[in-house]
Every structure is written in C-alpha cells, then in structure tokens.
C-alpha positions in Angstrom: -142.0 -82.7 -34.9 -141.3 -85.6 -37.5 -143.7 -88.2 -39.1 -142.4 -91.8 -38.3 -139.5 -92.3 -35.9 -136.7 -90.5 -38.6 -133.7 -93.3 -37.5 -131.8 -92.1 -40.6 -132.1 -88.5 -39.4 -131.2 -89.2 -35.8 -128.4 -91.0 -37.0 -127.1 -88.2 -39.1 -127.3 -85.7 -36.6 -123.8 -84.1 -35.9 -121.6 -85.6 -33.0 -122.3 -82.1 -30.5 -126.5 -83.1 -30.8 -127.8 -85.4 -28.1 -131.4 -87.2 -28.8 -132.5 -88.1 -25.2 -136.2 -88.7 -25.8 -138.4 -89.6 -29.0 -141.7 -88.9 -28.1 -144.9 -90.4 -30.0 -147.8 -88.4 -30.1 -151.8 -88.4 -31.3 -153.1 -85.2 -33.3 -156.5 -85.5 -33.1 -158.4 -85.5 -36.6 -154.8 -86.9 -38.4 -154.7 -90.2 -38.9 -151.1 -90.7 -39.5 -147.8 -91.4 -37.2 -146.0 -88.4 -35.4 -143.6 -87.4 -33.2 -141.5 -85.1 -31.2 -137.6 -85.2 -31.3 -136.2 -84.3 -27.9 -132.7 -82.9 -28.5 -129.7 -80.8 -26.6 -126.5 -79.9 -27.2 -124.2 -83.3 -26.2 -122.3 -81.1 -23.8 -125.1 -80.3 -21.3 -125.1 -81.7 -18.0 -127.4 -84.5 -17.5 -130.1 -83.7 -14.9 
C-alpha cells in the first residue's frame, strides 16, 4: 500500500515485476490519498 500513485517507483521497478493494477482506495477516518500496488512476477501467464 503506497500514498499517491508512486510513478517514479513503478517505473523503477526491475524488468521481471509486472504492475497490472493500481488500485485507489478510502481508509475511513484518514483524510489523505492511498493505494494498493497490484504486482506479479512479468513471467506469469496472463489469466
């Protein structure tokens, strides 16, 4: 789980790590951007 969408993170990431979803999500009682990296190794079959 990040704070704001981490672009430079993502984009860091080593070649064999696949993003496939960036989720945003609400904590309730925090009043500040979140969200959930979705990640898998980039050789795993795509469903």
């Amino acid at each position: 789980m990040k704070g704001k969408h981490p672009e430079d993170e993502i984009a860091a990431l080593p070649a064999d790590v696949q993003v496939f979803h960036v989720e945003q999500l609400t904590v309730p009682g925090l009043d500040a951007e979140r969200c959930i990296i979705w990640m898998r190794p980039a050789t795993a079959p795509v469903a």
